[in-house]
Wavefront OBJ file of the C-alpha trace (Angstrom):
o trace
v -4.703 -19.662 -16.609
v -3.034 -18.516 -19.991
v -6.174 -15.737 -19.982
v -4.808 -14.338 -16.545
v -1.302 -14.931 -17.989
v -1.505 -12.804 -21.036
v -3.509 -10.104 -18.953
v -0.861 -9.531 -17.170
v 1.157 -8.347 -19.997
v -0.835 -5.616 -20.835
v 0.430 -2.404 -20.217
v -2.450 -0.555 -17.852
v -2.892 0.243 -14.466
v -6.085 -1.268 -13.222
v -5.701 -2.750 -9.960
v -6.827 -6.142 -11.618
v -5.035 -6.211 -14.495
v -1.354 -5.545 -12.122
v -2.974 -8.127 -9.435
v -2.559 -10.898 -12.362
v 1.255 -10.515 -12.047
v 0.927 -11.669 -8.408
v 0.281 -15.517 -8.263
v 2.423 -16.305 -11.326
v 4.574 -19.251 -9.111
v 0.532 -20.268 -8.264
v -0.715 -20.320 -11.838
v 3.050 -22.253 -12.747
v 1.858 -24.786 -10.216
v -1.393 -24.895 -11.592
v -0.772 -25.160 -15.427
v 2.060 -27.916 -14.650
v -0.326 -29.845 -12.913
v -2.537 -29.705 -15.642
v -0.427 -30.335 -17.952
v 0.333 -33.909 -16.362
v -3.597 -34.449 -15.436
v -4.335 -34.042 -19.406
v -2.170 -36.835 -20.377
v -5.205 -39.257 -19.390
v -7.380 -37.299 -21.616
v -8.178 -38.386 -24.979
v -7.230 -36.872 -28.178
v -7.505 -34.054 -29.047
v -8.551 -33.158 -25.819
v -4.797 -34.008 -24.495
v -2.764 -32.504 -26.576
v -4.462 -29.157 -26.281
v -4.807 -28.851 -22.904
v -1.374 -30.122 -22.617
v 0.160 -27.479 -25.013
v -1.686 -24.815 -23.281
v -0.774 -25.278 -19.817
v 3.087 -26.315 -21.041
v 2.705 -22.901 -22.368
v 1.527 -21.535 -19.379
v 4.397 -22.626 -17.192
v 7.221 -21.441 -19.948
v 5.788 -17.415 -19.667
v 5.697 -17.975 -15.928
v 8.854 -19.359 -15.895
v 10.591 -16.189 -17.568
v 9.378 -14.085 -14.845
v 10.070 -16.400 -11.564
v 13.094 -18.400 -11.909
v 15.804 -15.365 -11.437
v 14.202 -15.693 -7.938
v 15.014 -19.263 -7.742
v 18.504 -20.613 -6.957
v 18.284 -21.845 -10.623
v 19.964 -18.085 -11.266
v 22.738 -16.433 -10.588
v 22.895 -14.396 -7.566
v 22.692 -10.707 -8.291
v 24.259 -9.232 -4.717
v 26.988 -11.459 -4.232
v 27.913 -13.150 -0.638
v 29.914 -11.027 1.867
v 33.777 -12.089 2.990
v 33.589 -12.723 6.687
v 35.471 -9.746 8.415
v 34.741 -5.949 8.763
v 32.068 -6.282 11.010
v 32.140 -2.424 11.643
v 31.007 -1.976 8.417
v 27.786 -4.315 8.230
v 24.356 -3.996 9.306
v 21.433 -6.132 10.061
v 17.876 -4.396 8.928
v 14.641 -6.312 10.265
v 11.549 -4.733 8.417
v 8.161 -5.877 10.551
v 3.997 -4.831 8.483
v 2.953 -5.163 11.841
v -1.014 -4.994 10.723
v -2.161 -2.482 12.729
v -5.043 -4.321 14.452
v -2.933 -7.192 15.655
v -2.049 -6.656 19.607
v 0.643 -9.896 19.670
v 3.402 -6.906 20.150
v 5.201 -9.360 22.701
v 6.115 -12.119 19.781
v 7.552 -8.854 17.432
v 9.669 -8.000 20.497
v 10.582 -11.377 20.933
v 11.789 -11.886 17.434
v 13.878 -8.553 17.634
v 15.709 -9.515 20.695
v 16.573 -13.253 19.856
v 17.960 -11.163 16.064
v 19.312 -8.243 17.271
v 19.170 -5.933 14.294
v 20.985 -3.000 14.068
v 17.937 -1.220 12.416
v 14.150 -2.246 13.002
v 11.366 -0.679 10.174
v 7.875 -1.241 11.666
v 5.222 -0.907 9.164
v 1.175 -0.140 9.887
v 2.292 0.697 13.215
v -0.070 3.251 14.880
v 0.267 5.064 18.766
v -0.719 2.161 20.035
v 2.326 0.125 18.334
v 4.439 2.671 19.218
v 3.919 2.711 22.996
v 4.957 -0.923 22.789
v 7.677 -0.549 20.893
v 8.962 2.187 22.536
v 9.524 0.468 26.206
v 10.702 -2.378 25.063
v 13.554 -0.478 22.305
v 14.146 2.920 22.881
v 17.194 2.173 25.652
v 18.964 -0.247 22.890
v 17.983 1.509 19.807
v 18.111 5.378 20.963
v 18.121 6.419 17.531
v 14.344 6.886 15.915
v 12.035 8.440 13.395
v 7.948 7.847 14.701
v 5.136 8.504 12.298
v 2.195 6.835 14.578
v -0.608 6.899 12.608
v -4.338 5.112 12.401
v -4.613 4.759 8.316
v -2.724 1.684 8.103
v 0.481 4.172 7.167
v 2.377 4.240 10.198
v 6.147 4.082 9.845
v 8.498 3.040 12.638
v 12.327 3.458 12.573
v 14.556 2.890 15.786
v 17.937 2.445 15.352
v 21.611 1.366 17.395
v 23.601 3.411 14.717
v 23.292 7.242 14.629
v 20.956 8.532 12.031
v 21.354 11.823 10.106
v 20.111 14.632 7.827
v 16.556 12.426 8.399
v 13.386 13.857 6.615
v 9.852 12.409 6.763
v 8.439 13.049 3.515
v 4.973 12.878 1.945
v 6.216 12.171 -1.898
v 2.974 11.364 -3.764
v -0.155 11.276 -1.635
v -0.460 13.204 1.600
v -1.658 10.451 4.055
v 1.241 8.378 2.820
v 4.417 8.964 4.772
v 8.565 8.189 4.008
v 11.372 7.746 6.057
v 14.685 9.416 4.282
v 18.102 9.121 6.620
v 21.286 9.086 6.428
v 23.024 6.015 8.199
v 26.423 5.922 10.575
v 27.947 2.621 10.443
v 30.745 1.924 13.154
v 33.303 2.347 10.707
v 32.343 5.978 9.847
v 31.152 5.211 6.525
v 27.727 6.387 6.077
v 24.747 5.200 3.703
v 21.220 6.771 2.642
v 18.052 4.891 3.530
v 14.362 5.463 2.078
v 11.725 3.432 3.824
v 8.451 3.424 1.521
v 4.593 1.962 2.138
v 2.897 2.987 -0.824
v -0.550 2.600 -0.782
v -1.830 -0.674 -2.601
v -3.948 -1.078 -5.653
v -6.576 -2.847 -4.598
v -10.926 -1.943 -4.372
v -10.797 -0.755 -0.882
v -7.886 0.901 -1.308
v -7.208 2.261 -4.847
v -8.580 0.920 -8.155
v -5.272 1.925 -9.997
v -1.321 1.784 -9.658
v -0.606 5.051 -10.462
v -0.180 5.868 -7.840
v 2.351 3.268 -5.595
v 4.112 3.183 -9.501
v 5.255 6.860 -9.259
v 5.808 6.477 -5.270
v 8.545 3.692 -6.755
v 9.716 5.255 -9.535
v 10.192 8.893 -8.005
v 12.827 7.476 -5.469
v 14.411 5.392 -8.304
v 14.661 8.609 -10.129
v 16.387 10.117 -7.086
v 18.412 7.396 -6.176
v 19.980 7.614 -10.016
v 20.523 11.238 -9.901
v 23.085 10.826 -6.654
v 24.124 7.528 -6.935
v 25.672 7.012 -3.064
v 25.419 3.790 -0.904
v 21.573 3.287 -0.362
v 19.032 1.459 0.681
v 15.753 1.271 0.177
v 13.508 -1.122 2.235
v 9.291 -1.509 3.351
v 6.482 -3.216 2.082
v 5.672 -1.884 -1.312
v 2.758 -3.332 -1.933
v 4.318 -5.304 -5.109
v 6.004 -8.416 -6.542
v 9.715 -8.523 -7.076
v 9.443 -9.177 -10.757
v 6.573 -7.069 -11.479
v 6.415 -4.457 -14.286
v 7.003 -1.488 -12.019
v 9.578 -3.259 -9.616
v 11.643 -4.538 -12.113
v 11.329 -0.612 -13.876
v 12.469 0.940 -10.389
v 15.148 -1.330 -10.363
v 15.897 -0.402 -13.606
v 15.996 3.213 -12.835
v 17.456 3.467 -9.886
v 20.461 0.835 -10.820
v 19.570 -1.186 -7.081
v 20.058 -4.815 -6.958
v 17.671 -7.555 -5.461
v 19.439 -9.531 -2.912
v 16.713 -12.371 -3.178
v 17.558 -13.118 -6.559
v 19.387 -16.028 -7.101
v 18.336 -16.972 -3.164
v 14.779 -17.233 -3.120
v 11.735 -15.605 -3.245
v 11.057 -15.176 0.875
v 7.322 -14.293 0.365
v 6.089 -12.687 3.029
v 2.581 -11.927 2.692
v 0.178 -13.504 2.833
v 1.112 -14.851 6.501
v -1.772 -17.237 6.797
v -2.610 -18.740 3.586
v 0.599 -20.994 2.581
v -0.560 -21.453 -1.237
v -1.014 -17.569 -1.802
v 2.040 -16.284 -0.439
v 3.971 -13.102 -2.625
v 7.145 -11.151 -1.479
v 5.775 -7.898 -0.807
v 8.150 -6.770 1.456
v 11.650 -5.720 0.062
v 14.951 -4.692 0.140
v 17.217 -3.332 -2.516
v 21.053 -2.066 -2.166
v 23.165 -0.539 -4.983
v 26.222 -2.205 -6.035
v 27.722 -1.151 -2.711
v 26.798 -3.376 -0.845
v 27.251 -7.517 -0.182
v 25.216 -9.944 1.688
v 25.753 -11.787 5.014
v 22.481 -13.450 5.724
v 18.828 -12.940 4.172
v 16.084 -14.480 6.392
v 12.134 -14.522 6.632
v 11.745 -14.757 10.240
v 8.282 -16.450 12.423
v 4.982 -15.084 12.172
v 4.050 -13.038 15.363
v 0.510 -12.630 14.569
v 0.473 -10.048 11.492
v -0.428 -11.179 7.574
v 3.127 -10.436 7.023
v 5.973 -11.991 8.097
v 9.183 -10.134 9.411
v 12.264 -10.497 6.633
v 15.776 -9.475 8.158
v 18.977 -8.778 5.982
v 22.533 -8.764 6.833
v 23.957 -6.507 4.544
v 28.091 -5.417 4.224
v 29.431 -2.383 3.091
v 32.010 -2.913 0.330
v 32.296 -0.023 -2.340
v 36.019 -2.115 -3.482
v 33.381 -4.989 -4.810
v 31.172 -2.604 -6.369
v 32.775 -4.050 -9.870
v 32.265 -7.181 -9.024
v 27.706 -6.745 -9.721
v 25.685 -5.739 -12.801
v 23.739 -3.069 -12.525
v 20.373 -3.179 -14.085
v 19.750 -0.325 -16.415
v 16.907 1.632 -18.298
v 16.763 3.296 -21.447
v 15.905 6.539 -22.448
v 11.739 5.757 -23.532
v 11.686 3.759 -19.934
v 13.090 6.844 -18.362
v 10.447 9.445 -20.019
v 7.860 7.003 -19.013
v 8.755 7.146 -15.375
v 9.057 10.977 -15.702
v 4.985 10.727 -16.800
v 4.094 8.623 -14.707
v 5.387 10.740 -11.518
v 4.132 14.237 -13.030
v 0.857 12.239 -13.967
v 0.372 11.421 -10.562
v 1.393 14.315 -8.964
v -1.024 16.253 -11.114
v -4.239 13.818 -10.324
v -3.737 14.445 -6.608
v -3.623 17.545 -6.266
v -6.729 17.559 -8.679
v -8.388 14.970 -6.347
l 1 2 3 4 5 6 7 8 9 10 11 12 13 14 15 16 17 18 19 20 21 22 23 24 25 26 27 28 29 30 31 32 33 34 35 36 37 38 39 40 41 42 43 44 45 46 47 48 49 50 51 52 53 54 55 56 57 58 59 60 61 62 63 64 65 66 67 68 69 70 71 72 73 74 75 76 77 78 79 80 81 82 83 84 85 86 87 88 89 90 91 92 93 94 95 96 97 98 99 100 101 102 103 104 105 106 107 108 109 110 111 112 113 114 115 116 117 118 119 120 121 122 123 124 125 126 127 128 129 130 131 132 133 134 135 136 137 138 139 140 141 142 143 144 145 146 147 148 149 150 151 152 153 154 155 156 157 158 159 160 161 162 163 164 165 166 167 168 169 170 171 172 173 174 175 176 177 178 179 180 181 182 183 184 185 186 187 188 189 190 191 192 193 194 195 196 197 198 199 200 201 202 203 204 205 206 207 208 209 210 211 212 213 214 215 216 217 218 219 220 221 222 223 224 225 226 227 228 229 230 231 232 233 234 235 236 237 238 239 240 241 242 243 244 245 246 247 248 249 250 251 252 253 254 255 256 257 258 259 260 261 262 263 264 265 266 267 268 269 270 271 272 273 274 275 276 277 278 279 280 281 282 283 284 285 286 287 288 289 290 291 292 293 294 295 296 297 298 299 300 301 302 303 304 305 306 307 308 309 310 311 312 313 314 315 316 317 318 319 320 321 322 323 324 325 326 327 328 329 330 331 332 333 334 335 336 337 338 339 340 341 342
């Protein structure tokens, strides 16, 4: 445990290495156990093993408790009121082989979002989808595809100035929009997949980091009410998420809440929040909520979020510095250049 632990500090991209910062709450769990199980040891059997695995659970600790309600809230609650200018988002991995598209609907309809991100959704997915939303949420970006890419949006509030977008990898779509709320006031929205590191899949993170950081980038250059929601393949206080969130100046609304893991849907002791959404400091929250399984490895996760630019003030933005910056920069141009080499 303090092996996998220090691992995860070091600073490479190896699909392993980055996979040790997943079960840190696990290997917390783990090590504290131990740590009471090595009391009925003998010396000196007991105090090492119980000054290991104390040690174990303090590094963890750093990195889970802001998503614990032992910390302070970083997107602070919304005022009732204004209901014009909130909106619900419901973000669905459907995993494209699973056919239970009735339970999804089901979930939507008894939650009535205002915006509905399906992810892994392929033709099939969309046929579904399609009778059951398009006369409620007319407004829609498709990208039906069989890779385990496919990107969904349908929407009640007008979209605008929306571009699909292939930022890193060309099998490996985006959703970029502008949104209307019913107040006039209008927001940007990037919905992101990147692909994961894993064997099957990729054996590094170049490549989901530059995905990440290439939005945070943008997202710093024209700082305006955003967004940005999907399953990104990552922790919430992993290296790179915590760096894009660094970058891009976007707060976590779970922190301070909860973690709301979402993946995986049927193992209950390996669970991680993959799926996310970030706001900038425009933003407040109404509700955050990881809603039933329907069938999928993920679960749905649906966010009431309020528009409130007067309260911007009131949250501290995360912030990078200059050598965290010019490492982003690398890392985008690095990956940009492998692909095209590839």
């Amino acid at each position: 445990m303090l092996a996998t632990t220090l691992v995860a500090k070091l600073p490479l991209r190896w699909w392993w290495i980055r996979a040790c910062e997943f079960p840190r709450l696990q290997l917390a769990t783990a090590a504290l156990v131990a740590a009471l199980a090595s009391l009925a040891l003998e010396p000196p059997w007991r105090w090492w093993l119980f000054g290991t695995s104390l040690l174990v659970v303090l590094l963890q600790a750093r990195f889970i408790l802001p998503w614990t309600r032992l910390w302070r809230v970083q997107v602070n609650d919304a005022e009732p009121g204004q209901s014009e200018r909130c909106l619900t988002l419901l973000i669905a991995n459907v995993l494209t082989s699973n056919r239970q598209s009735e339970r999804l609907i089901e979930i939507i309809s008894r939650n009535d979002p205002d915006l509905i991100l399906t992810l892994e959704s392929d033709r099939w997915w969309q046929e579904q989808l399609d009778q059951a939303l398009d006369e409620t949420w007319p407004h829609s970006v498709k990208i039906p595809l069989d890779n385990l890419y496919g990107m969904h949006l349908y929407s009640r509030l007008p979209l605008h100035d929306t571009r699909i977008e292939w930022l890193i990898q060309d099998d490996i779509p985006s959703i970029h929009t502008g949104v209307r709320l019913k107040s006039g006031d209008t927001l940007t929205l990037h919905a992101l997949h990147p692909r994961p590191p894993a064997p099957n899949e990729s054996e590094e993170t170049l490549w989901r980091d530059a995905e990440l950081l290439l939005i945070g980038n943008e997202i710093h250059r024209n700082p305006v009410p955003t967004i940005v929601a999907g399953d990104l393949n990552d922790v919430a206080w992993s290296r790179t998420t915590r760096l894009f969130c660094r970058i891009s100046g976007m707060l976590d609304p779970r922190q301070g809440r909860g973690m709301y893991s979402t993946f995986h849907a049927d193992y209950p002791l390996l669970r991680w929040p993959l799926d996310h959404i970030f706001v900038t400091e425009h933003f407040t929250l109404k509700a955050l909520k990881r809603l039933p399984g329907f069938g999928s490895d993920h679960f749905p996760i649906l966010a009431a979020l309020c528009f409130r630019p007067a309260r911007s003030d009131e949250h501290d933005n995360p912030e990078a510095g200059s050598a965290e910056r010019e490492w982003a920069r690398e890392t985008i141009h690095e990956a940009h250049d492998r692909d095209q080499e590839s």
